[in-house]
mmCIF file of the C-alpha atoms, coordinates in Angstrom:
data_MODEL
# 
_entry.id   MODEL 
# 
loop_
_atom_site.group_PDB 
_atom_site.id 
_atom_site.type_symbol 
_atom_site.label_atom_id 
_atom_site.label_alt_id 
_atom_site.label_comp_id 
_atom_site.label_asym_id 
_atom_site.label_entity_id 
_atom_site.label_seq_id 
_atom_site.pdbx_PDB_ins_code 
_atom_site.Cartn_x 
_atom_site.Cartn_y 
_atom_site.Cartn_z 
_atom_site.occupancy 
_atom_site.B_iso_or_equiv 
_atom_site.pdbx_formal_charge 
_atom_site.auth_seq_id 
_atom_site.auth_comp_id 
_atom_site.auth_asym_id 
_atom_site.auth_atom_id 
_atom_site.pdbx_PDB_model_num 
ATOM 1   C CA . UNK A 1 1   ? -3.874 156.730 184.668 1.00 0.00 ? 1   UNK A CA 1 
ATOM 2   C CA . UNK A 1 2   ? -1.852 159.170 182.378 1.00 0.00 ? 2   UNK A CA 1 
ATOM 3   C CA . UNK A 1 3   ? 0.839  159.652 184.751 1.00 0.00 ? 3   UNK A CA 1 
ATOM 4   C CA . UNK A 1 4   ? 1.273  155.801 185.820 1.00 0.00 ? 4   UNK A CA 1 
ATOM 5   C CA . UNK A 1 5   ? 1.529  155.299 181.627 1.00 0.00 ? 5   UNK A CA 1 
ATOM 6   C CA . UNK A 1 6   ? 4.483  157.981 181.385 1.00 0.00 ? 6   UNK A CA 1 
ATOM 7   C CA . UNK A 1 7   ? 6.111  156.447 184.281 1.00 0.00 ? 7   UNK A CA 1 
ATOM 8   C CA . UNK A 1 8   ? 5.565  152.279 182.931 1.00 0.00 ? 8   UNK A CA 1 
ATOM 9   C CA . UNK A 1 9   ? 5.509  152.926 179.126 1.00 0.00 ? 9   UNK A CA 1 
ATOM 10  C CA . UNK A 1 10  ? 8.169  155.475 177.234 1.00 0.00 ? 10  UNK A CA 1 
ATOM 11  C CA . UNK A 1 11  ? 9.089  156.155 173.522 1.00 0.00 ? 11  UNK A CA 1 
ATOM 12  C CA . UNK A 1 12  ? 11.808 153.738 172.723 1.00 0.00 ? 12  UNK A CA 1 
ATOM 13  C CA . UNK A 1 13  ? 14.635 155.763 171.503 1.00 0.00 ? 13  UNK A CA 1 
ATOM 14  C CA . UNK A 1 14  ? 15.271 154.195 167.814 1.00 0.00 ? 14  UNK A CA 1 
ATOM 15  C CA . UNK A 1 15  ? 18.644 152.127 167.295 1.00 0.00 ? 15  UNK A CA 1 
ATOM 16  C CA . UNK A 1 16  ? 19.147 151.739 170.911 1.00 0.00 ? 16  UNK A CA 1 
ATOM 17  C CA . UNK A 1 17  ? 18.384 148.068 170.790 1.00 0.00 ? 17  UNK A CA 1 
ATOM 18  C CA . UNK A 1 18  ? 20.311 147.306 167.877 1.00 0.00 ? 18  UNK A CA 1 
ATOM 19  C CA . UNK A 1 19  ? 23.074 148.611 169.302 1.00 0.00 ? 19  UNK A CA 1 
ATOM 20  C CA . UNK A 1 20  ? 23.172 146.701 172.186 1.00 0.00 ? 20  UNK A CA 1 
ATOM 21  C CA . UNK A 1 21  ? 23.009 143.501 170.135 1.00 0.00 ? 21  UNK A CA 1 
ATOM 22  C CA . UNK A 1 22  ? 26.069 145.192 168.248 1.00 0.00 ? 22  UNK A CA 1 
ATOM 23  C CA . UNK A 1 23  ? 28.191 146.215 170.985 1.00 0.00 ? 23  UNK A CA 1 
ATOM 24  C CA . UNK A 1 24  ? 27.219 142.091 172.547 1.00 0.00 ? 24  UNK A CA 1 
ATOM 25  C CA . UNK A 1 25  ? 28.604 140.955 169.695 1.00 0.00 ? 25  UNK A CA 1 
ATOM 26  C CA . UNK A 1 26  ? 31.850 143.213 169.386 1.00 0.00 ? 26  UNK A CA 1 
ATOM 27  C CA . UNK A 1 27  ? 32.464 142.309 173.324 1.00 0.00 ? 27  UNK A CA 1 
ATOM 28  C CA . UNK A 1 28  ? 32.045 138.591 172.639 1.00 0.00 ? 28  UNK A CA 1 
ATOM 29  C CA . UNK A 1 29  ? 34.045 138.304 168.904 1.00 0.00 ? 29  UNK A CA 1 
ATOM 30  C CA . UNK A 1 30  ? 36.909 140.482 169.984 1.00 0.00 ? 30  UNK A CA 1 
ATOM 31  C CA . UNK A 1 31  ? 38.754 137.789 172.259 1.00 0.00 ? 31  UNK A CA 1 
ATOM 32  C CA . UNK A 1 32  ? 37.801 135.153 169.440 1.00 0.00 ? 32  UNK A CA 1 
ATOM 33  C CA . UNK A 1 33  ? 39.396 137.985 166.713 1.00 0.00 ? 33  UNK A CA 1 
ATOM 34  C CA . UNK A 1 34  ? 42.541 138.541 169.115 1.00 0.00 ? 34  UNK A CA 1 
ATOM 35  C CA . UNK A 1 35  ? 43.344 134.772 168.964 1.00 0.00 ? 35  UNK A CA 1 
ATOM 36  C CA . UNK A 1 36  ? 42.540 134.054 165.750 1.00 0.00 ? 36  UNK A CA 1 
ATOM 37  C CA . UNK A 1 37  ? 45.336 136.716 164.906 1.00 0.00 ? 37  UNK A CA 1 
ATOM 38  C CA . UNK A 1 38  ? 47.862 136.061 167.917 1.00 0.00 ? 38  UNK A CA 1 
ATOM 39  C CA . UNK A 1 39  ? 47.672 132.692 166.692 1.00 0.00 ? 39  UNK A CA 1 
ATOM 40  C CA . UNK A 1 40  ? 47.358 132.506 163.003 1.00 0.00 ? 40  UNK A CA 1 
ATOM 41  C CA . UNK A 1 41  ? 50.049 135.084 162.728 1.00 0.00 ? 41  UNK A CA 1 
ATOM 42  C CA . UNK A 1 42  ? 52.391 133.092 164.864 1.00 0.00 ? 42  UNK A CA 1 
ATOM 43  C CA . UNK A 1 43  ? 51.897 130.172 162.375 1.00 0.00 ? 43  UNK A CA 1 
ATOM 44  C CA . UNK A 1 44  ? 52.734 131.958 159.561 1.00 0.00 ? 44  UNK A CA 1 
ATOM 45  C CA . UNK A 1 45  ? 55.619 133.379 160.374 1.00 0.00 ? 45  UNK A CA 1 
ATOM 46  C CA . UNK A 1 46  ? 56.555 129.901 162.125 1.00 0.00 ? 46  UNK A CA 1 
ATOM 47  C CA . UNK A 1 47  ? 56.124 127.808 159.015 1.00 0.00 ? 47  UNK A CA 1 
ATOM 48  C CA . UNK A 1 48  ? 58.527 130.094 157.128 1.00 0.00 ? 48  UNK A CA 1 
ATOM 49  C CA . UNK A 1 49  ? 60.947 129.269 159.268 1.00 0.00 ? 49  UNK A CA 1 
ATOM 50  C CA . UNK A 1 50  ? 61.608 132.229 161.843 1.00 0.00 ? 50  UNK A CA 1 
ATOM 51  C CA . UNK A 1 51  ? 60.912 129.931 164.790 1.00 0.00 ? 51  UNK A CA 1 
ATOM 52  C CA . UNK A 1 52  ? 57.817 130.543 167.371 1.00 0.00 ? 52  UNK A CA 1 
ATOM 53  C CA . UNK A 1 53  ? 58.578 133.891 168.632 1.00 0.00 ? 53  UNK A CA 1 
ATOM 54  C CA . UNK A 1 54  ? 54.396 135.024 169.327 1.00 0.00 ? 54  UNK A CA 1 
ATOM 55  C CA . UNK A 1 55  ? 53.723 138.671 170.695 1.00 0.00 ? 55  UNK A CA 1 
ATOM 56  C CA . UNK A 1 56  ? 52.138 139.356 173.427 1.00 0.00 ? 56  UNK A CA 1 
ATOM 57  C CA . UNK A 1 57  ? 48.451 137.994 174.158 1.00 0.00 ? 57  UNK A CA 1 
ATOM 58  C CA . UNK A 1 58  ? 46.960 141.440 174.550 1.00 0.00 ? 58  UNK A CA 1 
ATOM 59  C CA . UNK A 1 59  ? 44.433 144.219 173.418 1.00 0.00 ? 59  UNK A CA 1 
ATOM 60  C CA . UNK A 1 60  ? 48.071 146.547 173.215 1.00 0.00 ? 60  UNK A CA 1 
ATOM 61  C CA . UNK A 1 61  ? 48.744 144.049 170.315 1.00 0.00 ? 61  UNK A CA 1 
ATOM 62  C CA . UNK A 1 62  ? 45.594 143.796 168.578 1.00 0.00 ? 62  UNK A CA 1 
ATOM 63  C CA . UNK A 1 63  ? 45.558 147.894 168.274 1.00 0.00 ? 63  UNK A CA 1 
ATOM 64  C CA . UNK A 1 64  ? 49.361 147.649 167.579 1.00 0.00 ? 64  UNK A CA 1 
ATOM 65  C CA . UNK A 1 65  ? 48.622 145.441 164.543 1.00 0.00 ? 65  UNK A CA 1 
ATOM 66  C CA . UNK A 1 66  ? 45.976 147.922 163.863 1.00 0.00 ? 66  UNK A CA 1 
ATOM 67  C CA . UNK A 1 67  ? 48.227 150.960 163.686 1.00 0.00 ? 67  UNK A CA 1 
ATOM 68  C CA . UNK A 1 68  ? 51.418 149.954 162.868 1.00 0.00 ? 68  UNK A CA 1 
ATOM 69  C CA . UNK A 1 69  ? 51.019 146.504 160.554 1.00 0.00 ? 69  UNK A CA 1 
ATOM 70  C CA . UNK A 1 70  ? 52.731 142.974 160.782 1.00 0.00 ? 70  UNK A CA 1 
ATOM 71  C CA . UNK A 1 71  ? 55.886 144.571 161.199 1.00 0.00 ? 71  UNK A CA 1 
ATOM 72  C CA . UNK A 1 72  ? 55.199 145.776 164.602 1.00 0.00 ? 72  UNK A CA 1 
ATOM 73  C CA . UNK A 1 73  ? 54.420 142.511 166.100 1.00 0.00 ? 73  UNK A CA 1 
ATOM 74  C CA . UNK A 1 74  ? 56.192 140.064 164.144 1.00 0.00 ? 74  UNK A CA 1 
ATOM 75  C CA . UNK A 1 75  ? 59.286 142.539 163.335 1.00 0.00 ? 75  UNK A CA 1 
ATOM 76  C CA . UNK A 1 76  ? 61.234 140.861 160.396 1.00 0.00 ? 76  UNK A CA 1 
ATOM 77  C CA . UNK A 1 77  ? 58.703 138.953 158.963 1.00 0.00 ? 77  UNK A CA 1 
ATOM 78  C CA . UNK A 1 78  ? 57.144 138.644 155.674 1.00 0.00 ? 78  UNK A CA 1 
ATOM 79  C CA . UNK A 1 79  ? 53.653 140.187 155.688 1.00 0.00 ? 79  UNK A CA 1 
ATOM 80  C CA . UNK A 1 80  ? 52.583 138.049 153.084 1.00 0.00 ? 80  UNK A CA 1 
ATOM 81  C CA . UNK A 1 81  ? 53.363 134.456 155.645 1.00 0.00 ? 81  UNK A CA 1 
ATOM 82  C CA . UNK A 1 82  ? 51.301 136.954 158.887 1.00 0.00 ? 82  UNK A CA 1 
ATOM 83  C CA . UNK A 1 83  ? 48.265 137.704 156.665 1.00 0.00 ? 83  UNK A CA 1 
ATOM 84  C CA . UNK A 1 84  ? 48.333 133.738 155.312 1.00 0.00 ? 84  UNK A CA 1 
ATOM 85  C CA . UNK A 1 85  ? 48.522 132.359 158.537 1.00 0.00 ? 85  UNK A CA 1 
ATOM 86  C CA . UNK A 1 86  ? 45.921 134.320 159.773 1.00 0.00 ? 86  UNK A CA 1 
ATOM 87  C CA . UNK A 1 87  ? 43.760 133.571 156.732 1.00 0.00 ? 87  UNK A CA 1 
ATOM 88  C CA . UNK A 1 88  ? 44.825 129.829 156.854 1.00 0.00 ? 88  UNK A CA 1 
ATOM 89  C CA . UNK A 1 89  ? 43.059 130.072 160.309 1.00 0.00 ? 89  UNK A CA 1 
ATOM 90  C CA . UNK A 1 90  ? 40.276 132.133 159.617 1.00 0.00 ? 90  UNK A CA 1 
ATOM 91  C CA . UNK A 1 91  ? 39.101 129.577 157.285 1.00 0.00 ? 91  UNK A CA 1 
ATOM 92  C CA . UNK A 1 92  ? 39.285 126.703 159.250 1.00 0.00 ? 92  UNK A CA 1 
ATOM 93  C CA . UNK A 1 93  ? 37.512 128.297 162.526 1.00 0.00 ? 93  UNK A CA 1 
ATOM 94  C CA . UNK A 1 94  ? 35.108 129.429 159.774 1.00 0.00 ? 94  UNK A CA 1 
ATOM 95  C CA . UNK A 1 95  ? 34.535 125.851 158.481 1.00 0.00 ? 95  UNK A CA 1 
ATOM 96  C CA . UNK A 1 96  ? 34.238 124.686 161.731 1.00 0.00 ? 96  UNK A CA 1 
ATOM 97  C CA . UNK A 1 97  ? 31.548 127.297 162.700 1.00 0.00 ? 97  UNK A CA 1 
ATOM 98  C CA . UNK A 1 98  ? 29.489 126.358 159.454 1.00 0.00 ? 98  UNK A CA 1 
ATOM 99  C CA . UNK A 1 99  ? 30.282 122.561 160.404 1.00 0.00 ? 99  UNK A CA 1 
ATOM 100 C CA . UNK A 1 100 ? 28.676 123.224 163.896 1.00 0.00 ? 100 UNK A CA 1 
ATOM 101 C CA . UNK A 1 101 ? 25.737 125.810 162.371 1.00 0.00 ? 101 UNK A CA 1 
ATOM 102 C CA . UNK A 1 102 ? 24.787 123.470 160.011 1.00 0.00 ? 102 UNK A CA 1 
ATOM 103 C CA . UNK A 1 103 ? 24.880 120.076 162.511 1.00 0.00 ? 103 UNK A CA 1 
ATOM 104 C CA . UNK A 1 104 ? 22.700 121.828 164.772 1.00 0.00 ? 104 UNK A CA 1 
ATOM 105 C CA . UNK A 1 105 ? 20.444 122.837 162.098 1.00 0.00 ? 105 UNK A CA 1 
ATOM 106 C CA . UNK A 1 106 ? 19.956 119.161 161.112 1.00 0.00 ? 106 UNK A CA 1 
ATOM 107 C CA . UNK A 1 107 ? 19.527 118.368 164.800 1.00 0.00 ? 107 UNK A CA 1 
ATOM 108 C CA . UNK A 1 108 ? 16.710 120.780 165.154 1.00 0.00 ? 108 UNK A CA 1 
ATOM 109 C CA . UNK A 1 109 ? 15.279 119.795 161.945 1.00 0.00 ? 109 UNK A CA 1 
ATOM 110 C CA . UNK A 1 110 ? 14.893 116.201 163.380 1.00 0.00 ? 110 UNK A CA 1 
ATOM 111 C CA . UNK A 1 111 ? 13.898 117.087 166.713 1.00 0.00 ? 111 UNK A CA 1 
ATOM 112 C CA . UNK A 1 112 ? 10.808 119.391 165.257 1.00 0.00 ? 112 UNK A CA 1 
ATOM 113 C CA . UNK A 1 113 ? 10.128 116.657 162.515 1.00 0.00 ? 113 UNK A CA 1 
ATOM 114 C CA . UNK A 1 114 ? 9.962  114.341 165.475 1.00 0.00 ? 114 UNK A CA 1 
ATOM 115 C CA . UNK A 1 115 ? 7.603  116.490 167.670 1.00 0.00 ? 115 UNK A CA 1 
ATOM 116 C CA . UNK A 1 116 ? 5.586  117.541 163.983 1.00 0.00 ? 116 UNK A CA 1 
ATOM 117 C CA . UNK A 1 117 ? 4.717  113.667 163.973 1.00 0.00 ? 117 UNK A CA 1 
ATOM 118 C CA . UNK A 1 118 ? 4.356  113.061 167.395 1.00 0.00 ? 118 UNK A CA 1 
ATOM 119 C CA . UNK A 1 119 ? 1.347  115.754 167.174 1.00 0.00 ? 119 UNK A CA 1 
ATOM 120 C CA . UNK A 1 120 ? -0.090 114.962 164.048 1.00 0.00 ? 120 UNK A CA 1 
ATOM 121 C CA . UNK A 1 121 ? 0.822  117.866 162.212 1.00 0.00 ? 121 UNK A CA 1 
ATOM 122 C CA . UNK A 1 122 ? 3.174  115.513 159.951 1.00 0.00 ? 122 UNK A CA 1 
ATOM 123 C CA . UNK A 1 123 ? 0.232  115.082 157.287 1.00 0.00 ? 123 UNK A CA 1 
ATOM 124 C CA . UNK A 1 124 ? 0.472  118.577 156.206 1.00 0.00 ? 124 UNK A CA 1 
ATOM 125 C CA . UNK A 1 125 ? 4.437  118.450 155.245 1.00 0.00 ? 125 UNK A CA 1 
ATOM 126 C CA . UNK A 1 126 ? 4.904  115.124 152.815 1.00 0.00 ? 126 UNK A CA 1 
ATOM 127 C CA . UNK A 1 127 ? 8.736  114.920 153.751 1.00 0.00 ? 127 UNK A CA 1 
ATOM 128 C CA . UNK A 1 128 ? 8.018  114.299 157.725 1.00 0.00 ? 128 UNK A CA 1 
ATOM 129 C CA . UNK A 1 129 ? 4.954  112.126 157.556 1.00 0.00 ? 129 UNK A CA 1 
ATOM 130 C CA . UNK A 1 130 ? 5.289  109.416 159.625 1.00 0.00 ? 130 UNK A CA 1 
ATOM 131 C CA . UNK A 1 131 ? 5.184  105.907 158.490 1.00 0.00 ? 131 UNK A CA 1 
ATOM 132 C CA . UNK A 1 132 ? 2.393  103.541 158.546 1.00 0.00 ? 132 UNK A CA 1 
ATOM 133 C CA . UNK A 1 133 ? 1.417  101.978 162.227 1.00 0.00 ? 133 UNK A CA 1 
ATOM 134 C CA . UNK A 1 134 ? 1.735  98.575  162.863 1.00 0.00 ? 134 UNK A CA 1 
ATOM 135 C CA . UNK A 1 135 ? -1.316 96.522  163.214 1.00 0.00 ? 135 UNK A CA 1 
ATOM 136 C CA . UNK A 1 136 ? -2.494 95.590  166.285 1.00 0.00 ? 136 UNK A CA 1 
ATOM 137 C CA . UNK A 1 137 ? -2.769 92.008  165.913 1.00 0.00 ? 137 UNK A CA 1 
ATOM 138 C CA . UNK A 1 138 ? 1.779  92.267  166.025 1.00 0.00 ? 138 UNK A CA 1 
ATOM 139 C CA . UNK A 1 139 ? 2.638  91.564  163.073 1.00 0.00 ? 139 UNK A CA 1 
ATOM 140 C CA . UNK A 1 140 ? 3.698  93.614  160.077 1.00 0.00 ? 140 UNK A CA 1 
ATOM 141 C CA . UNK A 1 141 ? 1.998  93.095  156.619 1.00 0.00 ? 141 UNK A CA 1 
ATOM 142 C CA . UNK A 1 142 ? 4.691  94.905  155.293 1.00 0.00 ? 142 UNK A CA 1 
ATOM 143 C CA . UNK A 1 143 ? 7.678  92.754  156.041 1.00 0.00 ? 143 UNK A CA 1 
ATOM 144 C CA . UNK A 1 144 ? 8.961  90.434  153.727 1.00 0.00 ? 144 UNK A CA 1 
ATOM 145 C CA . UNK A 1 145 ? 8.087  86.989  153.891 1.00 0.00 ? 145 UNK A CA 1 
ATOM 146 C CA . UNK A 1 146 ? 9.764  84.019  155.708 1.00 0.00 ? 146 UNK A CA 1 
ATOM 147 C CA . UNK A 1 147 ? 12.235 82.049  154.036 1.00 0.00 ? 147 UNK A CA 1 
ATOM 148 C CA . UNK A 1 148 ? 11.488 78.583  153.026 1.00 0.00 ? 148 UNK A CA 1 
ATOM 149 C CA . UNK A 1 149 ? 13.325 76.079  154.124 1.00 0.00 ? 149 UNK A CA 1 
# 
């Protein structure tokens, strides 16, 4: 039994799984950061009026930006129009993100509420309790009463 339990079960080497999750999340945000400067960049120096002249959609120019500044991709240009654009950009995908984050959180919150009644387990959270059942007779005490004519 020993040796099947070496060969099944093994010491899990600590940080190994966290840095999968990291190196995930570098693979999938570095396309999204590429763009996000390509792009924003682009506009910046474009609304100042040097025309749409965009470097090249690459890694080379994410690493160029990296080591040599603004001036290497968008040669001529104010930094200060590159880094706004960028920003300009940043902040919108980032609204948009916390748009989407926080409509799916309200969609989830109304789907469990909706399952939390469904089960009955509505009475223990006041905010999601259900409201009263109809009678069975059809017809609602609670609705208002008929006009007079």
């Amino acid at each position: 039994m020993s040796v099947l339990k070496d060969r099944v079960s093994r010491e899990d080497v600590p940080g190994t799984a966290s840095f999968g999750l990291w190196l995930m999340t570098l693979v999938a945000l570095t396309p999204l950061a590429l763009t996000a400067v390509w792009l924003g960049g682009s506009l910046g120096v474009m609304l100042i009026g040097d025309g749409w002249n965009p470097p090249p959609f690459s890694l080379a120019s994410l690493t160029d930006l990296v080591g040599g500044g603004t001036g290497a991709l968008w040669p001529g240009s104010p930094t200060g129009a590159v880094v706004a654009g960028i920003s300009a950009l940043a902040g919108v995908l980032f609204a948009a993100a916390a748009l989407c984050f926080f409509a799916v959180d309200w969609a989830l919150a109304a789907i469990a509420a909706r399952r939390s009644v469904d089960d009955g387990s509505a009475h223990r959270c006041p905010h999601t309790r259900a409201p009263a059942p109809v009678p069975a007779g059809g017809s609602d005490t609670r609705a208002a009463a008929p006009l007079a004519s």
